[in-house]
N, C-alpha and C positions, 0 to 999 in steps of 0.2 A: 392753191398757188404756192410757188416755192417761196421759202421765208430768205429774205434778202437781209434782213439786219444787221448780217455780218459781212455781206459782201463791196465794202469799201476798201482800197487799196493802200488804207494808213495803217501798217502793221504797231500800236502802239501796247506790247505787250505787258504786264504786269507779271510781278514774281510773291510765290507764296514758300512755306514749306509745310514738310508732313508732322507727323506729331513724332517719327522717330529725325527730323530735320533736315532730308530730305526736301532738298527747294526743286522748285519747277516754275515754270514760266505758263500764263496763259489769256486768254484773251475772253469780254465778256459784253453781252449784252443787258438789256432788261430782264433777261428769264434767263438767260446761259452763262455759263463760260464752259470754255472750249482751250483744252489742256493737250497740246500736239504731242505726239510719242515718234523721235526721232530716230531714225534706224539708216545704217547702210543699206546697199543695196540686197534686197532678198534674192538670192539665187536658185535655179531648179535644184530638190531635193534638200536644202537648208530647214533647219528650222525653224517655228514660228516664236520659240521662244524669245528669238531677237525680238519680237514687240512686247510677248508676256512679262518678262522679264523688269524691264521699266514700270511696265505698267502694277504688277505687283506693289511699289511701294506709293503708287501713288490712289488708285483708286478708290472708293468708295460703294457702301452697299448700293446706292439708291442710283447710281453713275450708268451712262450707257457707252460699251465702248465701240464703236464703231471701226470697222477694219473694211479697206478696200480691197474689192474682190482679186486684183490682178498680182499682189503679191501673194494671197490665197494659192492663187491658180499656179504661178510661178514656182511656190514651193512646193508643190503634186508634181513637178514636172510636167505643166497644162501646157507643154510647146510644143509648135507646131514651123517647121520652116518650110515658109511659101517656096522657098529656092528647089524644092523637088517636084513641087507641081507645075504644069505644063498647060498652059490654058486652051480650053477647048472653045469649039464657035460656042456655046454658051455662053463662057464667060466673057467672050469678046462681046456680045451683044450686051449683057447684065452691063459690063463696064461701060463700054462706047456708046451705045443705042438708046440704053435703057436710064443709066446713072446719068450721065455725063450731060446727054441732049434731053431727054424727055425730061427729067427731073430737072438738070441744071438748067432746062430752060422753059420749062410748059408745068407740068405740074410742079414743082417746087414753087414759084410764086403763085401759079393758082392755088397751092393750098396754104401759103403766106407763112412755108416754114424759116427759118432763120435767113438772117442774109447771108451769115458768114457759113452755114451748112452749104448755101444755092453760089456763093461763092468758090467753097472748094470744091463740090459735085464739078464747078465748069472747068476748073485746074486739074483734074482725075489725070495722076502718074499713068505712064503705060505700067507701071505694077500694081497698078488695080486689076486688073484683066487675071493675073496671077492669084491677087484674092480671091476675087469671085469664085474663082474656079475650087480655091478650098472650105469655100462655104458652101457653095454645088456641094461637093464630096463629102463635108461632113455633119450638114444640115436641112440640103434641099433646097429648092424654090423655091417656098413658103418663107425662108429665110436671105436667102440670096437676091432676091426680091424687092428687099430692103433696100434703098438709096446707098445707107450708111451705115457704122457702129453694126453690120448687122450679127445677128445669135451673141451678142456682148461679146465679141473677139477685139481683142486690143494690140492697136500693132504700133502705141510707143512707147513702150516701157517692157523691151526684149531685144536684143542685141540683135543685129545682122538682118537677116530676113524672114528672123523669129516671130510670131506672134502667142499670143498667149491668147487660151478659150477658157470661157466659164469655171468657176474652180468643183471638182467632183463633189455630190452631195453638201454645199454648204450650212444646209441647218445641222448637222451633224459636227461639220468643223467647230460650229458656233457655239456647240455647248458641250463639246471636247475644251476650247479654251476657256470655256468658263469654268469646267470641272478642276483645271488646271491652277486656273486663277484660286478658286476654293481651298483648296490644298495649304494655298498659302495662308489666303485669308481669312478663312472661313466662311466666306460671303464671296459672289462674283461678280455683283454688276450683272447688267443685262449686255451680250454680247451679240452684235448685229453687223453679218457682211452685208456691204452693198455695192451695187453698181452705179453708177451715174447714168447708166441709159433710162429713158422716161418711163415713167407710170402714169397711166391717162385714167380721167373717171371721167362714167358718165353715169349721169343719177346716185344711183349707190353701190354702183359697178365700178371696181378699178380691174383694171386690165395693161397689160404690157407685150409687145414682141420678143423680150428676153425669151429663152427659153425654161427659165426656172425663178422665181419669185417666192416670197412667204405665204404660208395661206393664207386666203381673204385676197389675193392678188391674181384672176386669171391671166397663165403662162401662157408661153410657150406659141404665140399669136403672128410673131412675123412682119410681114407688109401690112396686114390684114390692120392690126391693132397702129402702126404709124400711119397709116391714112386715116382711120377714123380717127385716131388722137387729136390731128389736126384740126377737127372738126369739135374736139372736146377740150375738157379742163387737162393740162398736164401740170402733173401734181410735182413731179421731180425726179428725186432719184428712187431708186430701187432695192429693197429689203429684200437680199436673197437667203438669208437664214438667221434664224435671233433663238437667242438661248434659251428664250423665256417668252413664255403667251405675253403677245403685246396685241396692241390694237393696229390697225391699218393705216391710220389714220397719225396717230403716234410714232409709229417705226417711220413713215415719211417725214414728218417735222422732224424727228431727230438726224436722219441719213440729210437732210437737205441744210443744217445745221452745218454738220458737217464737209459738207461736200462745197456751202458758202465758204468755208474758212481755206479749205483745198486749193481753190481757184484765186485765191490773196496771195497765194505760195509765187513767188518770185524762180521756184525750180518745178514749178505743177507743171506737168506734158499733160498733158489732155488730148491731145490730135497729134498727130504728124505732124502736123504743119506746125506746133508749138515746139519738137523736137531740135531743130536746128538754132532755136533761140536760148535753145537751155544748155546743151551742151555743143553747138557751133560745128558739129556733124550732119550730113545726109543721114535720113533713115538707116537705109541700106549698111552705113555705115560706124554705127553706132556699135562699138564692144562693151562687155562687161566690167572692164577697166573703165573706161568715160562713164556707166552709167556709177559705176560704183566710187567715181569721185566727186559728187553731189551727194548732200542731205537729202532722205528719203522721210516724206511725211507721212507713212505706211497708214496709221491708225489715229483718232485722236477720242480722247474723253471727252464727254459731251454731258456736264453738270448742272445739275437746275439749283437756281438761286432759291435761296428758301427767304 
């Protein structure tokens, strides 16, 4: 189950410094504290130094630093703008027929997923039909099949009618930046992308519809794995690449860690439908200038109390 202990909306943070004096701010539980790495907006082709960079003075050997996959993806140039694709009767049915009614109204409560999911399924933009059609195109039916979130594509945190996909090979990313981090420090911390889309177990099987996961996690699952999920334990969020052999079970308590403190963020988009709350734009209408006038909580340390 996801670990909630930090998910209360009283941000009351605490400040420390490092041993060269270096202060930071961070928040903590029974077992954690969780030390946010503040960045502007990451843009296609930037580098990720913007998060290394902080985090260099602040880290620790035994630290895990957790980076969300969509600034990843963002800096590969991971975009994708729906505004050139043209929805075929596929995608009108994935969106209309299939998302919108079957789901937003028959199986989504028979299989008792969220309310606020089986809520927006029923609100589905006519630019869903537009999605659809570029997950048809660059994942298939197995994926497109999905209600939602489906192949980890992220459509609020990308300007225009941009969206951003999975970021290329992230366990490789993951211990590129810790190589990086070394360099400096001599030690890296264990460095972990993840997604927020779910990891379900059943028995001593975890499984996910992303298309890519850490090992011990089968991928790449589709509709397939969000039907049965419902049916099983979902564990949280998603460990798509970590620098260092970790356990399954570990890489999830830390990413969920994590991803509690994300959703406390007063500027956290998580959906579309969080977009116009944060920055008081339509989707559609959202540039790199508005996003890049908000605090980006890219990455955060995730430290265990000794």
């Amino acid at each position: 189950m996801k670990n909630d202990t930090l998910s209360d909306k009283t941000l009351n943070y605490k400040t420390a410094k490092t041993a060269n004096g270096i202060e930071y701010k961070y928040l903590e539980n029974e077992k954690y504290l969780v030390i946010p790495i503040e960045t502007r907006y990451i843009k296609a082709n930037d580098s990720l130094d913007t998060i290394i960079n902080p985090v260099i003075d602040i880290i620790k050997d035994d630290d895990y630093l957790i980076i969300a996959e969509t600034p990843v993806a963002i800096s590969q140039g991971r975009l994708v703008d729906e505004g050139d694709y043209k929805d075929g009767i596929g995608a009108k049915f994935l969106a209309i027929i299939w998302s919108k009614y079957i789901w937003g109204y028959i199986l989504g409560p028979l299989l008792k997923i969220k309310k606020r999911t089986i809520k927006n399924l029923r609100k589905l933009p006519s630019e869903a039909k537009r999605h659809k059609e570029v997950v048809l195109n660059l994942y298939g039916w197995k994926h497109a099949l999905k209600p939602a979130s489906e192949a980890g594509i992220d459509l609020s945190n990308a300007p225009g009618s941009y969206v951003s996909l999975l970021p290329l090979n992230p366990q490789k990313v993951a211990e590129e930046i810790a190589e990086k981090i070394k360099k400096h420090c001599d030690f890296s911390g264990n460095v972990l992308i993840v997604d927020t889309d779910a990891t379900y177990k059943r028995g001593e099987k975890y499984f996910t519809g992303l298309p890519i996961a850490i090992e011990g996690i089968d991928a790449d699952n589709g509709v397939f794995a969000y039907i049965l999920g419902q049916l099983c334990t979902n564990m949280g969020s998603t460990p798509l690449g970590s620098s260092k052999k970790i356990s399954v079970k570990k890489a999830i308590e830390i990413a969920n860690i994590a991803e509690s403190y994300q959703k406390r963020l007063a500027n956290n988009m998580e959906t579309i439908h969080s977009v116009k709350n944060v920055l008081g734009e339509d989707i559609d209408d959202v540039s790199i200038e508005s996003l890049d006038s908000i605090i980006h909580t890219p990455a955060v340390i995730v430290r265990e109390k000794i």
